[in-house]
TORKOL-4160 file (C-alpha; in steps of 0.2 Angstrom, whole numbers, padded with zeros to 4 digits, m for minus):
64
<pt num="1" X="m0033" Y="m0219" Z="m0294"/>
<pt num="2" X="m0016" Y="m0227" Z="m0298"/>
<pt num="3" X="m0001" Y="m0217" Z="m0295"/>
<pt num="4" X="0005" Y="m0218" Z="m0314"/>
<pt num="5" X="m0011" Y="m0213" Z="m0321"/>
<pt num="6" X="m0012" Y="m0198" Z="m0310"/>
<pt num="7" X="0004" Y="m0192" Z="m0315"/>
<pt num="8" X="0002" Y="m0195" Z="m0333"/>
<pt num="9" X="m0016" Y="m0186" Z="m0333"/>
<pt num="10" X="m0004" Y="m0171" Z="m0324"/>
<pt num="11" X="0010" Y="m0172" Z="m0338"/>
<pt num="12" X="m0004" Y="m0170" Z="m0350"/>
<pt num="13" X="m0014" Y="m0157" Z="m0345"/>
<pt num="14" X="0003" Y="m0148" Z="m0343"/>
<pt num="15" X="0008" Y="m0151" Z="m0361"/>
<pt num="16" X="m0008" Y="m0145" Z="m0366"/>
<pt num="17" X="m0006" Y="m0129" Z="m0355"/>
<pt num="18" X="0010" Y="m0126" Z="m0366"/>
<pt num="19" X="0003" Y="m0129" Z="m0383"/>
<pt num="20" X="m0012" Y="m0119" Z="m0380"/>
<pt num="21" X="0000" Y="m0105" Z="m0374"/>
<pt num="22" X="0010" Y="m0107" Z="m0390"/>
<pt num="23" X="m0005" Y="m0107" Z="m0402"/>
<pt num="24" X="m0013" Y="m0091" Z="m0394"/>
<pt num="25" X="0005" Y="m0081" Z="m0394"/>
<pt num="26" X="0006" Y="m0088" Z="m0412"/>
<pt num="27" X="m0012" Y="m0082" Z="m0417"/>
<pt num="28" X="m0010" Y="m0065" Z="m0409"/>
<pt num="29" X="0007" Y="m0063" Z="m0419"/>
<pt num="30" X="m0002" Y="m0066" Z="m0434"/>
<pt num="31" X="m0020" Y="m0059" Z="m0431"/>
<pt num="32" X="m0027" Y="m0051" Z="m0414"/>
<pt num="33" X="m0030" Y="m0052" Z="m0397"/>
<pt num="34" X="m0049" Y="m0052" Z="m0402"/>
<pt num="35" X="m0047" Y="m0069" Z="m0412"/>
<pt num="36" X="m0035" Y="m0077" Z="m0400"/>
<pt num="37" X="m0043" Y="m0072" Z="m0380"/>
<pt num="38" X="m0052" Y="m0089" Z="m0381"/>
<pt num="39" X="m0035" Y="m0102" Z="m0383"/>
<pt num="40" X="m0028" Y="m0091" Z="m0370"/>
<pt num="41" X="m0042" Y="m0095" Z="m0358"/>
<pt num="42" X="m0041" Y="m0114" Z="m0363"/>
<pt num="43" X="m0023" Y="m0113" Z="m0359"/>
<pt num="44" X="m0028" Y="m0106" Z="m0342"/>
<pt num="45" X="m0041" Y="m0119" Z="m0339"/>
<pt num="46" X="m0028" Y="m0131" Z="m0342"/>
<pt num="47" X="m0017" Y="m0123" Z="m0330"/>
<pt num="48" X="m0029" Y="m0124" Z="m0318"/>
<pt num="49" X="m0033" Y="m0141" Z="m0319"/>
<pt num="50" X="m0014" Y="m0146" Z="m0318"/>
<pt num="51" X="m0013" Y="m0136" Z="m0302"/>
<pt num="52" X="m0029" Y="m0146" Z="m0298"/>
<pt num="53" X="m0022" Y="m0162" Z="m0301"/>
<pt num="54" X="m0005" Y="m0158" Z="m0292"/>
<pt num="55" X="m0012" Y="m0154" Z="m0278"/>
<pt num="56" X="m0023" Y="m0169" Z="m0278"/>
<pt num="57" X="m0008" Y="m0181" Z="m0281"/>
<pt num="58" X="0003" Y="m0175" Z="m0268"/>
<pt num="59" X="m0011" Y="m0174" Z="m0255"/>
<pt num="60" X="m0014" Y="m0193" Z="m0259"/>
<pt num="61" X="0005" Y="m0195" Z="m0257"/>
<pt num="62" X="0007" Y="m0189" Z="m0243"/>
<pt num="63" X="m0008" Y="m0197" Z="m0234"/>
<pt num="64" X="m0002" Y="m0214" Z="m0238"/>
Protein backbone atom coordinates (compact mmCIF):
# COMPACT_ATOMS: atom_id res chain seq x y z
CA UNK A 1 0.00 0.00 0.00
CA UNK A 2 1.40 3.24 -0.61
CA UNK A 3 2.78 5.18 2.15
CA UNK A 4 0.48 8.35 1.61
CA UNK A 5 -2.61 6.24 1.36
CA UNK A 6 -1.94 4.57 4.43
CA UNK A 7 -1.48 7.70 6.42
CA UNK A 8 -4.34 9.40 4.94
CA UNK A 9 -6.82 6.14 5.70
CA UNK A 10 -5.00 6.76 9.55
CA UNK A 11 -5.89 10.59 9.58
CA UNK A 12 -9.36 9.56 8.67
CA UNK A 13 -10.29 7.08 10.87
CA UNK A 14 -8.87 9.55 13.54
CA UNK A 15 -11.04 12.39 12.57
CA UNK A 16 -13.78 10.06 12.54
CA UNK A 17 -12.86 8.91 16.09
CA UNK A 18 -13.21 12.64 17.14
CA UNK A 19 -16.48 13.46 15.50
CA UNK A 20 -18.09 10.31 16.82
CA UNK A 21 -16.84 11.28 20.35
CA UNK A 22 -18.21 14.79 19.89
CA UNK A 23 -21.76 13.60 18.51
CA UNK A 24 -22.13 10.98 21.49
CA UNK A 25 -21.09 13.76 24.24
CA UNK A 26 -23.41 15.99 22.42
CA UNK A 27 -26.42 13.48 22.34
CA UNK A 28 -25.94 12.51 25.89
CA UNK A 29 -26.07 16.37 26.75
CA UNK A 30 -29.12 16.69 25.15
CA UNK A 31 -30.89 13.16 25.76
CA UNK A 32 -29.33 9.92 27.52
CA UNK A 33 -26.85 7.58 27.76
CA UNK A 34 -29.41 5.03 26.62
CA UNK A 35 -29.84 6.83 23.02
CA UNK A 36 -26.16 7.67 22.64
CA UNK A 37 -24.09 4.11 23.89
CA UNK A 38 -24.08 3.20 20.13
CA UNK A 39 -21.90 6.43 18.68
CA UNK A 40 -19.82 5.81 21.64
CA UNK A 41 -19.01 2.37 20.52
CA UNK A 42 -18.56 3.47 16.73
CA UNK A 43 -16.07 6.06 18.21
CA UNK A 44 -14.22 3.23 19.80
CA UNK A 45 -14.32 0.97 16.73
CA UNK A 46 -12.70 3.86 15.14
CA UNK A 47 -10.34 4.05 17.70
CA UNK A 48 -9.43 0.78 17.33
CA UNK A 49 -8.94 0.66 13.82
CA UNK A 50 -6.55 3.93 13.88
CA UNK A 51 -4.48 1.89 16.51
CA UNK A 52 -4.74 -0.74 13.83
CA UNK A 53 -3.54 1.09 11.07
CA UNK A 54 -0.69 2.78 13.07
CA UNK A 55 0.54 -0.06 14.02
CA UNK A 56 0.48 -1.38 10.63
CA UNK A 57 2.21 1.58 9.03
CA UNK A 58 5.06 1.82 11.24
CA UNK A 59 5.62 -1.92 11.28
CA UNK A 60 5.91 -1.45 7.39
CA UNK A 61 8.29 1.47 7.99
CA UNK A 62 10.35 0.03 9.90
CA UNK A 63 10.77 -3.04 7.94
CA UNK A 64 11.83 -1.31 4.82
Amino acid sequence: MNKKFAFVLEIVWLVLAIASIIAATHKTINSSFKESYLMFIIAIICLLMYAIRRGVRKYSEKNQ
